[in-house]
DSSP file (Angstrom, degrees, kcal/mol; ACC not computed):
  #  RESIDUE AA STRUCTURE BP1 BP2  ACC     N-H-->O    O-->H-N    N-H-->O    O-->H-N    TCO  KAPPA ALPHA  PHI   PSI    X-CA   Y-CA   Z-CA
    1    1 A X              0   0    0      0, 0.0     2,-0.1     0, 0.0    36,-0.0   0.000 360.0 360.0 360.0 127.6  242.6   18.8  201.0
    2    2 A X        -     0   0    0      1,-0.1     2,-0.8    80,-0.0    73,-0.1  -0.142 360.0-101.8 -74.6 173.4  243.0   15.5  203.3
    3    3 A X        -     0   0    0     71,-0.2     2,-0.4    -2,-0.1    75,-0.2  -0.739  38.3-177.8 -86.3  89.8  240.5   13.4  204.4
    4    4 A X        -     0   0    0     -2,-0.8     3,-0.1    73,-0.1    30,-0.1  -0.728  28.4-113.0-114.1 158.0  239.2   13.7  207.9
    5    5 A X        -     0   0    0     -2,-0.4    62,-0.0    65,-0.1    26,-0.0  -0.461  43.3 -91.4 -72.4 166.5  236.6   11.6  209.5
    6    6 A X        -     0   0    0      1,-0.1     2,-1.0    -2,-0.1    21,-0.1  -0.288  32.1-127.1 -71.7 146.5  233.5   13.1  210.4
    7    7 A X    >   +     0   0    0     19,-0.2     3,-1.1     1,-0.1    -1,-0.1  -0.592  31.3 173.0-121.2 123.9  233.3   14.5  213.8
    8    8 A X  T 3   +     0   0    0     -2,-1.0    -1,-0.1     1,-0.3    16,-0.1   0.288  69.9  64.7 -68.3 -19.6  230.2   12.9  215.3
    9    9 A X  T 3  S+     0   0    0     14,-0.1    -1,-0.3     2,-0.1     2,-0.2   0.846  97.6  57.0 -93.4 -41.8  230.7   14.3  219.0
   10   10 A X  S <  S-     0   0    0     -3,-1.1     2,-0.2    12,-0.1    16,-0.1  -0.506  70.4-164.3-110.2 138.4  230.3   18.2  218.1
   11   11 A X        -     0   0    0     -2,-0.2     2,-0.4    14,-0.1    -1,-0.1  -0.665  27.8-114.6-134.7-151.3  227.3   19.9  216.4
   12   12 A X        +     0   0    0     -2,-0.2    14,-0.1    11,-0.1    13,-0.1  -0.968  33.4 164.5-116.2 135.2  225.6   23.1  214.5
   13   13 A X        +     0   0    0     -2,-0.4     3,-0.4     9,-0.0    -1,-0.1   0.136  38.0 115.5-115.8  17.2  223.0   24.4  216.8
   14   14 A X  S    S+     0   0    0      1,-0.2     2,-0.5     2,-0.1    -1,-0.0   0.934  96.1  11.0 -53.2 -34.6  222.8   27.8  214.8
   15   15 A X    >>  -     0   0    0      1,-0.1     3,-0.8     2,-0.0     4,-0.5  -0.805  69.9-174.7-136.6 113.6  219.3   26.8  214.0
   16   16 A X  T 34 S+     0   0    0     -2,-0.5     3,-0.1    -3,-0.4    -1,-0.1   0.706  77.0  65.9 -79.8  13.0  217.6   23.8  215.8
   17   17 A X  T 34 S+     0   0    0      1,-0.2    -1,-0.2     3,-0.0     3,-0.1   0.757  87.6  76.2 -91.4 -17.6  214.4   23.5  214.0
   18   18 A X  T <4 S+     0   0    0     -3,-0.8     2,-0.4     1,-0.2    -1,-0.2   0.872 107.4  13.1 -61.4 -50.0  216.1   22.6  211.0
   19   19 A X     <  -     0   0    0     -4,-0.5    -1,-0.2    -3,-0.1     3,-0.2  -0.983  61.5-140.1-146.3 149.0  216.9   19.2  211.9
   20   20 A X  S    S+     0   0    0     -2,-0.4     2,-0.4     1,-0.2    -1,-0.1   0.697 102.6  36.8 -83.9  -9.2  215.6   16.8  214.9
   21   21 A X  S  > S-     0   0    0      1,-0.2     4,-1.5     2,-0.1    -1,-0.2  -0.848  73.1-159.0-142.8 121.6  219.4   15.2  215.5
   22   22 A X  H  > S+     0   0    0     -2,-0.4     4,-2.0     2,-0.2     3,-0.5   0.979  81.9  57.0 -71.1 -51.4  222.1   18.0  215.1
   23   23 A X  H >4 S+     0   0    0      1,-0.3     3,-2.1     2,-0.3     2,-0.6   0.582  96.2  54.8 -50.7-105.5  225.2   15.2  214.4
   24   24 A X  H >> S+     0   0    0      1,-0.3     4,-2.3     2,-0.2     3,-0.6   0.371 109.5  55.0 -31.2 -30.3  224.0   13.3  211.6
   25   25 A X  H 3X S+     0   0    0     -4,-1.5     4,-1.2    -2,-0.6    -1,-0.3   0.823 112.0  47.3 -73.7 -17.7  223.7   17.0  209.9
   26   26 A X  H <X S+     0   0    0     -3,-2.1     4,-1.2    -4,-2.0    -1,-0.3   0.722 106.8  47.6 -41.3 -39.0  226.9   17.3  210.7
   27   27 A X  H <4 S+     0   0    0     -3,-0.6    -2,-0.2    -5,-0.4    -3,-0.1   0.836 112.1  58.8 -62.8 -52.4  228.2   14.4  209.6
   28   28 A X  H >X S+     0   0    0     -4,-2.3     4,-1.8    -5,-0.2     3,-1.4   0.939 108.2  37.6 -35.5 -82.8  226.3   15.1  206.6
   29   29 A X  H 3X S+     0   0    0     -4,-1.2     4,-2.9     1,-0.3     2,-0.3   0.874 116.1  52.6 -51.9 -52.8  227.8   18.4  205.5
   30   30 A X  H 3< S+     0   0    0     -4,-1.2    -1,-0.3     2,-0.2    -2,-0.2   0.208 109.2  45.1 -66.6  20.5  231.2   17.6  206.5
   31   31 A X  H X> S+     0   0    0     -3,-1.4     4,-1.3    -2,-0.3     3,-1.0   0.672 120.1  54.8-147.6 -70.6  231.2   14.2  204.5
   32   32 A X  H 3X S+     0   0    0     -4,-1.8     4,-2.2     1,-0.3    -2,-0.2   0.815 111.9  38.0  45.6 -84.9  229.4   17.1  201.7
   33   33 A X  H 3< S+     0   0    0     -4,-2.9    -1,-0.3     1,-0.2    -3,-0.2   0.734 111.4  57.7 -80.5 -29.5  232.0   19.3  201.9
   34   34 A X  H X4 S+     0   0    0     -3,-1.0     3,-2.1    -5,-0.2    -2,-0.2   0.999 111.1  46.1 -35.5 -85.8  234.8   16.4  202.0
   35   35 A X  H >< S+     0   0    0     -4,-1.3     3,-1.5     1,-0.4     4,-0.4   0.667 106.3  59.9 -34.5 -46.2  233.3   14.8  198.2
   36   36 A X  T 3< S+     0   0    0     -4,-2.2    -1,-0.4     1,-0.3    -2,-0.2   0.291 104.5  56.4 -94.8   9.9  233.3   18.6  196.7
   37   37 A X  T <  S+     0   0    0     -3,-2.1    -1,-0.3    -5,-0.2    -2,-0.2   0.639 106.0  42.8 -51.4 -46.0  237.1   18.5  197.5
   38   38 A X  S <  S+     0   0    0     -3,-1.5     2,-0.3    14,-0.1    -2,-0.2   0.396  92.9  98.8 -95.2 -21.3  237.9   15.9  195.7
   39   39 A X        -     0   0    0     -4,-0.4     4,-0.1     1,-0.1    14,-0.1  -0.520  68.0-132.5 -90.3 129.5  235.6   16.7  192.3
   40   40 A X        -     0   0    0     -2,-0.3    -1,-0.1     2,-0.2    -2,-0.1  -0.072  36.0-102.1 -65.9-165.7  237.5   18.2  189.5
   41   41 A X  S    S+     0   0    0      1,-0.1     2,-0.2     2,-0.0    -1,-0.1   0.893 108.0  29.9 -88.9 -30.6  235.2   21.3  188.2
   42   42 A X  S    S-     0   0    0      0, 0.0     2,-0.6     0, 0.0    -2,-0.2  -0.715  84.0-118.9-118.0 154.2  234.1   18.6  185.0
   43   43 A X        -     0   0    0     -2,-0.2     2,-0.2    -4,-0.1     3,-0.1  -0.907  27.7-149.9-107.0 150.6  233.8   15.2  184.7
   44   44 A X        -     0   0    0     -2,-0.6     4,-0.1     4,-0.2    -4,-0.1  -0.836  36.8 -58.7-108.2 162.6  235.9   13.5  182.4
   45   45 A X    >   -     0   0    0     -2,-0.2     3,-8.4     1,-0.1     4,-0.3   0.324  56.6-107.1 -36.6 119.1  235.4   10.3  180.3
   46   46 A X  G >  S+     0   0    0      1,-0.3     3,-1.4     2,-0.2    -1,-0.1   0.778 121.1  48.8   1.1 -72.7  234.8    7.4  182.1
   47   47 A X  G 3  S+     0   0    0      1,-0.2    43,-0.6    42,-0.1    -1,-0.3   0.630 107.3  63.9 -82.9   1.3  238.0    5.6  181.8
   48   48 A X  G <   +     0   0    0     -3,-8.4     2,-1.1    -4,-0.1    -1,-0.2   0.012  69.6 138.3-102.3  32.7  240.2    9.5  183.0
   49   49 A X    <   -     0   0    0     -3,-1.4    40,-1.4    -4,-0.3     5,-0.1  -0.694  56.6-119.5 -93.9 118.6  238.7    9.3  185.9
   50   50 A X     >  -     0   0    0     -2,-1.1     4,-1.0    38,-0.2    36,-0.2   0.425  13.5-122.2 -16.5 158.2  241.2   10.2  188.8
   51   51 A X  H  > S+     0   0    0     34,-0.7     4,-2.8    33,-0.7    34,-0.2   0.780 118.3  50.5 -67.1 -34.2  242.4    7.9  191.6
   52   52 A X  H  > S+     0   0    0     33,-3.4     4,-0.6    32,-0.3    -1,-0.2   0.772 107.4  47.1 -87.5  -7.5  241.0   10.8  193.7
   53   53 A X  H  > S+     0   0    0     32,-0.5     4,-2.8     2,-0.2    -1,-0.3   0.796 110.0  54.0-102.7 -11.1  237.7   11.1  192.1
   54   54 A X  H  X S+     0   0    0     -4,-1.0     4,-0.8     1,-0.2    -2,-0.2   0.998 112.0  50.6 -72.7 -46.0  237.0    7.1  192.3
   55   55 A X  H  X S+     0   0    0     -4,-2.8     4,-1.1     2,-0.2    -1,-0.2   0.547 107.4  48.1 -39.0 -22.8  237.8    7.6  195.9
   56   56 A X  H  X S+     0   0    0     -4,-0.6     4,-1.2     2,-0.2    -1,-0.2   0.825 117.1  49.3 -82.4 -57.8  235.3   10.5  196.3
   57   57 A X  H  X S+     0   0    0     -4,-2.8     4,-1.1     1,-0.2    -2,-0.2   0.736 106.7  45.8 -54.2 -30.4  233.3    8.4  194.7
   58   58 A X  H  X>S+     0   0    0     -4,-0.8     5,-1.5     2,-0.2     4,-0.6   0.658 116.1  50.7 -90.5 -21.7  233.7    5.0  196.7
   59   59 A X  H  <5S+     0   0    0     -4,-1.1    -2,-0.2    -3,-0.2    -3,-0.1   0.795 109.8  54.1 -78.6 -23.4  233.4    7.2  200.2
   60   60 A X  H  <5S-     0   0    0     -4,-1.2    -2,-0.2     1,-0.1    -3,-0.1   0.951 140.0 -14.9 -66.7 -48.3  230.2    8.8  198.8
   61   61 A X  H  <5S+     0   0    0     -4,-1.1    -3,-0.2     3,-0.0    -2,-0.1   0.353 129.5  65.8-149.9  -7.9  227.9    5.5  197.8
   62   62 A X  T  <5S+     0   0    0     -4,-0.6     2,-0.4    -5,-0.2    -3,-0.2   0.720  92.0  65.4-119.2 -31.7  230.7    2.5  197.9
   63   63 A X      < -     0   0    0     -5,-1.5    -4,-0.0     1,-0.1    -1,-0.0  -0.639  43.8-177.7 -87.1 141.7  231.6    2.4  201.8
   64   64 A X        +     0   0    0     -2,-0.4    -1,-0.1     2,-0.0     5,-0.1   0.228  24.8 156.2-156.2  79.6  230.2    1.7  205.1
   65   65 A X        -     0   0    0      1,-0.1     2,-0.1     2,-0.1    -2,-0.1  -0.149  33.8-134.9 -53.0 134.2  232.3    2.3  207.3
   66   66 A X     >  -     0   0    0      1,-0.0     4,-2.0     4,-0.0     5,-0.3  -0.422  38.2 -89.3 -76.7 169.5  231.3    3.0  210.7
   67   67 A X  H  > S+     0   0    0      1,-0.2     4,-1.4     2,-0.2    -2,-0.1   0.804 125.5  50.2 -51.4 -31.9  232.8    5.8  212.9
   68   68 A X  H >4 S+     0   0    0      2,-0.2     3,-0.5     1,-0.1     5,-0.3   0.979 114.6  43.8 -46.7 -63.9  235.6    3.6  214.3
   69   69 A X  H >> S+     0   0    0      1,-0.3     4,-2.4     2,-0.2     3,-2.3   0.903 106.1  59.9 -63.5 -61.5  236.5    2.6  211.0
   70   70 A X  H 3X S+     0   0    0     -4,-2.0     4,-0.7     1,-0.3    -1,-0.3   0.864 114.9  39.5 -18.1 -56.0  236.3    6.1  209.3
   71   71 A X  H << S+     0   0    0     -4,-1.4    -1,-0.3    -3,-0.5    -2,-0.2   0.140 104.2  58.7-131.3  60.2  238.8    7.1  211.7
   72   72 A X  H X4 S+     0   0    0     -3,-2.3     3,-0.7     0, 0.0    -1,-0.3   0.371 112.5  54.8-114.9 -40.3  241.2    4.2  211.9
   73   73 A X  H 3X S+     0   0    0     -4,-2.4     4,-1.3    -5,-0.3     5,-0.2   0.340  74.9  96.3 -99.4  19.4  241.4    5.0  208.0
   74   74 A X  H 3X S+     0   0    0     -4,-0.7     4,-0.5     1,-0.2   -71,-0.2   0.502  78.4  50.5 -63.7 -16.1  242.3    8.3  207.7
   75   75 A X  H <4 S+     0   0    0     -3,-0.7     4,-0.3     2,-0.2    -1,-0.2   0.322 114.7  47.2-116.9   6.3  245.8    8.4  207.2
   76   76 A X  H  > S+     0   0    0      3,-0.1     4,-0.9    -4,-0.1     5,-0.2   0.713 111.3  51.6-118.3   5.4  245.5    5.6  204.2
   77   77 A X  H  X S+     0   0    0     -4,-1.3     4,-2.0     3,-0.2     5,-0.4   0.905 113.0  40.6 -52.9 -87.7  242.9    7.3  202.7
   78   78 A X  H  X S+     0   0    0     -4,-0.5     4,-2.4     1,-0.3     5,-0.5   0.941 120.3  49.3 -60.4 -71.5  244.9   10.8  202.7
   79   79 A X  H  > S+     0   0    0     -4,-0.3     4,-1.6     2,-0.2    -1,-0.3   0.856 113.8  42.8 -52.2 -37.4  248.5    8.5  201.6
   80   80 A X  H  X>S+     0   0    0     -4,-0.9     4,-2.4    -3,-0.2     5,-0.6   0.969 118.0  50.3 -56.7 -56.2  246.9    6.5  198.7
   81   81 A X  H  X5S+     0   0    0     -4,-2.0     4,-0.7    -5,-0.2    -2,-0.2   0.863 114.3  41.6 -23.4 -54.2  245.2   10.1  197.8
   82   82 A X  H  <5S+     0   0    0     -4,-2.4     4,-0.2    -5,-0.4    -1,-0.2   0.863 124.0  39.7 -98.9 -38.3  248.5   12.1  197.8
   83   83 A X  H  <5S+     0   0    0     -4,-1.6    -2,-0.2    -5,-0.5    -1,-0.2   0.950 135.3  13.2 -65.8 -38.2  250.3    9.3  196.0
   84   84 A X  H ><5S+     0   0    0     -4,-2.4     3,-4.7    -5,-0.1   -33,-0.7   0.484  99.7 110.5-118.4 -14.0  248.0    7.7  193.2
   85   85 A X  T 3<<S+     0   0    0     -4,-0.7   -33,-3.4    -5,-0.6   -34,-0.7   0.691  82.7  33.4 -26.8 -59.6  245.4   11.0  193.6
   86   86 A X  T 3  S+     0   0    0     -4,-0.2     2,-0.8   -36,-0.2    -1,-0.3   0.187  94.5  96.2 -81.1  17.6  246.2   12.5  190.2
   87   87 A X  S <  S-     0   0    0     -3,-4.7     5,-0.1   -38,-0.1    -1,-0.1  -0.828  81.0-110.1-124.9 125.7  246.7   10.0  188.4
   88   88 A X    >   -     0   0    0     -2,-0.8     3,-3.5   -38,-0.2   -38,-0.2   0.025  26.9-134.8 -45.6 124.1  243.6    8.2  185.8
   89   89 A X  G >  S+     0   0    0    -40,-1.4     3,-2.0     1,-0.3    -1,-0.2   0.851 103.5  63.4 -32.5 -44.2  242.7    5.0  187.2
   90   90 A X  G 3  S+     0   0    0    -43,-0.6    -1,-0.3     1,-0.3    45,-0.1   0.634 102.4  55.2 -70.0  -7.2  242.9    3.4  183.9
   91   91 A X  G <  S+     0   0    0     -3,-3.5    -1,-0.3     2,-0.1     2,-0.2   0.193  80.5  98.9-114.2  11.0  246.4    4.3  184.0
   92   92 A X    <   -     0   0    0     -3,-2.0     2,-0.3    -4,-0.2    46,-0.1  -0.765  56.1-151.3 -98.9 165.9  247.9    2.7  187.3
   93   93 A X     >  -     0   0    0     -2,-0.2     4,-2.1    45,-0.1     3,-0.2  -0.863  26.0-114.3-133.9 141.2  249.5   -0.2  187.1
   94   94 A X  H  > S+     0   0    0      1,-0.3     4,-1.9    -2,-0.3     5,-0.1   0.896 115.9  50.3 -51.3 -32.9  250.2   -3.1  189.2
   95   95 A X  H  > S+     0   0    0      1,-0.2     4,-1.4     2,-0.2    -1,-0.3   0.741 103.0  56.8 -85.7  -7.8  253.7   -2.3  189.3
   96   96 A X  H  > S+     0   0    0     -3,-0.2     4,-3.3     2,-0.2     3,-0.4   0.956 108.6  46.2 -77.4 -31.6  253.2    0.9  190.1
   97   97 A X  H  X S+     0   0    0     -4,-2.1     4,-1.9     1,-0.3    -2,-0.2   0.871 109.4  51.3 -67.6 -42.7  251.3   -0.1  193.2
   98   98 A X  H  X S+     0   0    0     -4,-1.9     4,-0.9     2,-0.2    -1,-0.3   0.784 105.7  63.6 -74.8 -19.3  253.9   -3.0  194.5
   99   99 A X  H >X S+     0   0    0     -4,-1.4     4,-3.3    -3,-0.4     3,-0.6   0.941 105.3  43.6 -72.4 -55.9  256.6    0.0  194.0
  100  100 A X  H 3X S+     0   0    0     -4,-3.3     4,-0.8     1,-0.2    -2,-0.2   0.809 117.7  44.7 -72.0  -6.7  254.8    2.0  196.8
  101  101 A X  H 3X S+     0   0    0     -4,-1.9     4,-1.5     2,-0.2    -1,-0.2   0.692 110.1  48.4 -47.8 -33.7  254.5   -0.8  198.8
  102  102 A X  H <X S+     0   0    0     -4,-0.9     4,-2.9    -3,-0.6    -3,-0.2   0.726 116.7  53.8 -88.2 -21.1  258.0   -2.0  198.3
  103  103 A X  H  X S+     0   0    0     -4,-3.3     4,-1.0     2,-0.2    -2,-0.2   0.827 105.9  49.3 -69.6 -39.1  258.7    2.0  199.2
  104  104 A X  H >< S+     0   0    0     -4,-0.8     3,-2.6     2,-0.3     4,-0.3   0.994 107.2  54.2 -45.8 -96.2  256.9    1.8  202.1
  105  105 A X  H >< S+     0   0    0     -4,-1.5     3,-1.9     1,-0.4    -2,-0.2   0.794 107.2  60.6   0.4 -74.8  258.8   -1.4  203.4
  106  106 A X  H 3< S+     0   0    0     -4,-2.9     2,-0.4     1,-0.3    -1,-0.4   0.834 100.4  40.3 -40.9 -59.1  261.6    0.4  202.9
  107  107 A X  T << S-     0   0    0     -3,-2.6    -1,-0.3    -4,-1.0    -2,-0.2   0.018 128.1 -91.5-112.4  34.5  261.4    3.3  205.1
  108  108 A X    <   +     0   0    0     -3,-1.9     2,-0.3    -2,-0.4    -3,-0.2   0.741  65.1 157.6  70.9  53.3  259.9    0.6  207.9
  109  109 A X        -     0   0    0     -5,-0.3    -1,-0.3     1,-0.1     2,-0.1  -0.681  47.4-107.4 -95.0 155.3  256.1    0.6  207.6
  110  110 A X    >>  -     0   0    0     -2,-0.3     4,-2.3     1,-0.1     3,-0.9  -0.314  13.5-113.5 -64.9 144.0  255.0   -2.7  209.0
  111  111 A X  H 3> S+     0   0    0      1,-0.2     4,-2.6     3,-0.2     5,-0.3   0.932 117.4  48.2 -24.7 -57.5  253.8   -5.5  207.3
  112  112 A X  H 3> S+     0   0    0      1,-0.2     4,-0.7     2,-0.2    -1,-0.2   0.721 113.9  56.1 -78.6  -8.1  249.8   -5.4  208.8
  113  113 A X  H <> S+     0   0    0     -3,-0.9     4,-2.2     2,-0.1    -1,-0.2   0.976 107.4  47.4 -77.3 -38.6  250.1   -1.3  207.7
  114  114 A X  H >X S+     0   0    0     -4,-2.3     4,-1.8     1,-0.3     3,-0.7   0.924 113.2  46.0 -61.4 -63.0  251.0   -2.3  204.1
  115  115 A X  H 3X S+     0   0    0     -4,-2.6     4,-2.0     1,-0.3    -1,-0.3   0.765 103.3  59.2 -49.4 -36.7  248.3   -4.8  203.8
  116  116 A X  H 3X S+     0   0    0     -4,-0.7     4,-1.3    -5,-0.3     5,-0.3   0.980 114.4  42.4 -73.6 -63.2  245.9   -2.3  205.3
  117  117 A X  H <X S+     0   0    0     -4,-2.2     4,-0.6    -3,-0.7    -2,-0.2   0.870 114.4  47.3 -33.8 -57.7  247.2   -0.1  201.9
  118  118 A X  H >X S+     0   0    0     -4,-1.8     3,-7.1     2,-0.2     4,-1.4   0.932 111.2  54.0 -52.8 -93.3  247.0   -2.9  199.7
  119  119 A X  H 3X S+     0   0    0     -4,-2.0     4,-1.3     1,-0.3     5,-0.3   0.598 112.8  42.9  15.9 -68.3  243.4   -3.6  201.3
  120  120 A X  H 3< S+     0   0    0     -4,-1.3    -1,-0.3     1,-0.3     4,-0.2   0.536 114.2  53.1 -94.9  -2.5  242.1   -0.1  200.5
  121  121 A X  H << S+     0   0    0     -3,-7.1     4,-0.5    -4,-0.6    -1,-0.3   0.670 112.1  40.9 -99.9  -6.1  243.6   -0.1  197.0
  122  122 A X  H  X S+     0   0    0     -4,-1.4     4,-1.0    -3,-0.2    -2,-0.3   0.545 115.7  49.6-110.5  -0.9  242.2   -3.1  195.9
  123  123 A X  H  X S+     0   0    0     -4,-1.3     4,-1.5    -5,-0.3     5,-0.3   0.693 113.1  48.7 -82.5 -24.4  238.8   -2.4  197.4
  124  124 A X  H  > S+     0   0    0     -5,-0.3     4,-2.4     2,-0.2     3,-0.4   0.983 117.2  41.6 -68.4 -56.3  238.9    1.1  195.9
  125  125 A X  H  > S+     0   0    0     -4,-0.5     4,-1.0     1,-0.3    -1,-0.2   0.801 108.6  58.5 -65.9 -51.3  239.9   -0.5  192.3
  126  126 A X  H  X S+     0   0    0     -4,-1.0     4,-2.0     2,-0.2    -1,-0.3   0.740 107.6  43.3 -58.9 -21.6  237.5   -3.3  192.6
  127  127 A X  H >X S+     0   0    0     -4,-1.5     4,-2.2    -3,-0.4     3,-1.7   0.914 112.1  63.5 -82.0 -72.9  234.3   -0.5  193.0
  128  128 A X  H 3X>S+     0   0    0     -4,-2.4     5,-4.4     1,-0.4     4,-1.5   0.678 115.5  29.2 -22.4 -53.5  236.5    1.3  189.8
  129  129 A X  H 3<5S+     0   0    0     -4,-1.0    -1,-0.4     2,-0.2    -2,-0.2   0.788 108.8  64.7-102.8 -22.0  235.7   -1.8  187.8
  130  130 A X  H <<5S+     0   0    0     -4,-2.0    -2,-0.3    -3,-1.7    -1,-0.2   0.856 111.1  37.5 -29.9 -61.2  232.9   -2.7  189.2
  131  131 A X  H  <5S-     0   0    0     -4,-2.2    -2,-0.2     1,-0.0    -3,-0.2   0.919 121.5-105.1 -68.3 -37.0  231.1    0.8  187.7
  132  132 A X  T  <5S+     0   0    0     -4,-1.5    -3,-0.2    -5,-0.4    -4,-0.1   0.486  82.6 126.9  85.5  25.1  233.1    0.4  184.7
  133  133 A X  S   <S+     0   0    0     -5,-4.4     2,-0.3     1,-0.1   -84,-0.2   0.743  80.3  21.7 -97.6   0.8  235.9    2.9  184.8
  134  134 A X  S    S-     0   0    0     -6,-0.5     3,-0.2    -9,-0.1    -2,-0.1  -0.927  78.1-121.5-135.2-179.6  238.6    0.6  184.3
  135  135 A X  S    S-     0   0    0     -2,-0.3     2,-0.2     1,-0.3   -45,-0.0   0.695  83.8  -8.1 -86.5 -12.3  238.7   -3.0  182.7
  136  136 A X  S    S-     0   0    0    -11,-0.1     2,-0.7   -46,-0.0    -1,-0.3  -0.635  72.1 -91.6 172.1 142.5  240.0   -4.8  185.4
  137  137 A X        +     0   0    0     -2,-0.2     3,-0.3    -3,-0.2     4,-0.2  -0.318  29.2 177.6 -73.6  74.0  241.6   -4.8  189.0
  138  138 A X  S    S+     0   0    0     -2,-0.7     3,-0.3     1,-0.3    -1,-0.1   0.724  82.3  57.8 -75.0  -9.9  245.1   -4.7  188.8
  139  139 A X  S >  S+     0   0    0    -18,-0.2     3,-5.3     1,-0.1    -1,-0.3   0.933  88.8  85.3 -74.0 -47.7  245.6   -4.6  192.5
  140  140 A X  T 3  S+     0   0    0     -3,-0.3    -2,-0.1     1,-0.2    -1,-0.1   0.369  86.8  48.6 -39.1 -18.5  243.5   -8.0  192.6
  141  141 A X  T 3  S+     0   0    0     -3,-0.3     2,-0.9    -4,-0.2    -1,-0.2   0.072  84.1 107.1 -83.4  13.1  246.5  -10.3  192.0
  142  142 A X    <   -     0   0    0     -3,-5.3   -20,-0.0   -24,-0.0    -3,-0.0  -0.728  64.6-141.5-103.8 120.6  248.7   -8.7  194.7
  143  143 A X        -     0   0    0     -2,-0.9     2,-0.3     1,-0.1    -2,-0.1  -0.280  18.0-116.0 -66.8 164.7  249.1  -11.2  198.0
  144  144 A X        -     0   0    0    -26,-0.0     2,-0.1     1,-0.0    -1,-0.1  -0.707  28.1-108.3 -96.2 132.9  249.0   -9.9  201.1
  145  145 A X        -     0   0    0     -2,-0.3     2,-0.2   -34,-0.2   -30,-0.1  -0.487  39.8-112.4 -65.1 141.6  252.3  -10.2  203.3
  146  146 A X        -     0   0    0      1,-0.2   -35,-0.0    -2,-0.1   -34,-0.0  -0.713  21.0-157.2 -69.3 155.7  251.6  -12.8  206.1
  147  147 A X        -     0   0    0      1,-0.4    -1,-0.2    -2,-0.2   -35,-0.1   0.011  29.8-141.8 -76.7  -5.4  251.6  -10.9  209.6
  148  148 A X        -     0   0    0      2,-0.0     2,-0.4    -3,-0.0    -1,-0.4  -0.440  34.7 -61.5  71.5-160.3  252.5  -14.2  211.3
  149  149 A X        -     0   0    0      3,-0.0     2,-0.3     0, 0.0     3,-0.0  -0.873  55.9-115.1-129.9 162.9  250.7  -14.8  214.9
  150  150 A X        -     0   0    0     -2,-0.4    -2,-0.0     3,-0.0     3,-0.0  -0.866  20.5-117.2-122.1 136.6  251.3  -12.4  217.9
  151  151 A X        -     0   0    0     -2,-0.3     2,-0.1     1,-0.1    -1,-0.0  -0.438  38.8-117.8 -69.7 140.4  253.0  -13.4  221.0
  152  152 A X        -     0   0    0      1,-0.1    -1,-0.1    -2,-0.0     2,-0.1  -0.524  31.4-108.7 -56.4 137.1  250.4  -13.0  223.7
  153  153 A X        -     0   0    0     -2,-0.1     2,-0.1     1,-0.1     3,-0.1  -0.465  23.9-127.6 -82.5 157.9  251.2  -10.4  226.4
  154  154 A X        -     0   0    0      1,-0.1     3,-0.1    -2,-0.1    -1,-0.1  -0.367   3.5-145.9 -90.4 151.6  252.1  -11.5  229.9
  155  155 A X  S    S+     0   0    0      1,-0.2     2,-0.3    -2,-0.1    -1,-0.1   0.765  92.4  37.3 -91.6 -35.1  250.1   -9.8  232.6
  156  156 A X  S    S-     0   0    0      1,-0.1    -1,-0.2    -3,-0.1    -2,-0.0  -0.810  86.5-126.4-104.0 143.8  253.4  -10.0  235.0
  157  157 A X              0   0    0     -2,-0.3    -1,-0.1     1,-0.2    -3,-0.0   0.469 360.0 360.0 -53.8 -20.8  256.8   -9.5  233.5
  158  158 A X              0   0    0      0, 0.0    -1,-0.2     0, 0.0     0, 0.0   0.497 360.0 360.0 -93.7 360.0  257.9  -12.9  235.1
């Protein structure tokens, strides 16, 4: 199941007495129902815990993202997920991470997207060792490509 951001516009009115502002229980439950997506049926030992269940975990108690940001970051949420998802934290590897990146490159993601990957794999990886499921941050010695500076746009074409 992918990741979608909440949406904040739409609500449950089946019962209104339940709660005095129908979004945030929306928000709630859908952010709820997200987490229980991602959790295998058991937990396993600290240091087997999935890429996808430290993520489950770092959207639960480790972000705080606002609505913008939630859903500016939905599609590298859902590609870091579907790439590294299954696989024990303790067991990715730095090279394994600069290979989807250098994969990425390849098929002509931009520079400022890759970083944005890199970004959300080393914040994700830092919380991971931060609780103590792995020993250290192997994303944390990978630079970031410069982006350069950006030409300013002209208001007139001449």
């Amino acid at each position: 199941m992918n990741w979608e951001p909440p949406d904040y516009k739409s609500g449950l009115n089946e019962d209104p007495y339940l709660c005095v502002s129908v979004s945030p229980a929306n928000r709630y439950s859908r952010k709820i129902l997200f987490l229980n997506s991602l959790r295998v049926s058991h937990r396993t030992p600290a240091g087997e815990l999935t890429f996808r269940e430290v993520v489950g975990e770092y959207l639960e108690r480790g972000t705080r993202w606002s609505e913008a940001t939630a859903k500016k970051n939905v599609g590298t949420v859902n590609l870091l997920t579907e790439e590294f998802g299954d696989t024990a934290v303790s067991k990715i590897t730095r090279h394994q991470i600069e290979g989807y990146l250098a994969r990425r490159k390849d098929e002509g993601l931009s520079k400022a997207s890759r970083n944005r990957y890199l970004c959300f794999a080393k914040v994700v990886l830092g919380k991971a060792e931060e609780w103590g499921y792995v020993r250290q941050n192997v994303a944390a010695g990978i630079k970031q490509e410069s982006e350069g500076r950006k030409l300013p746009r002209p208001y007139r074409p001449d």
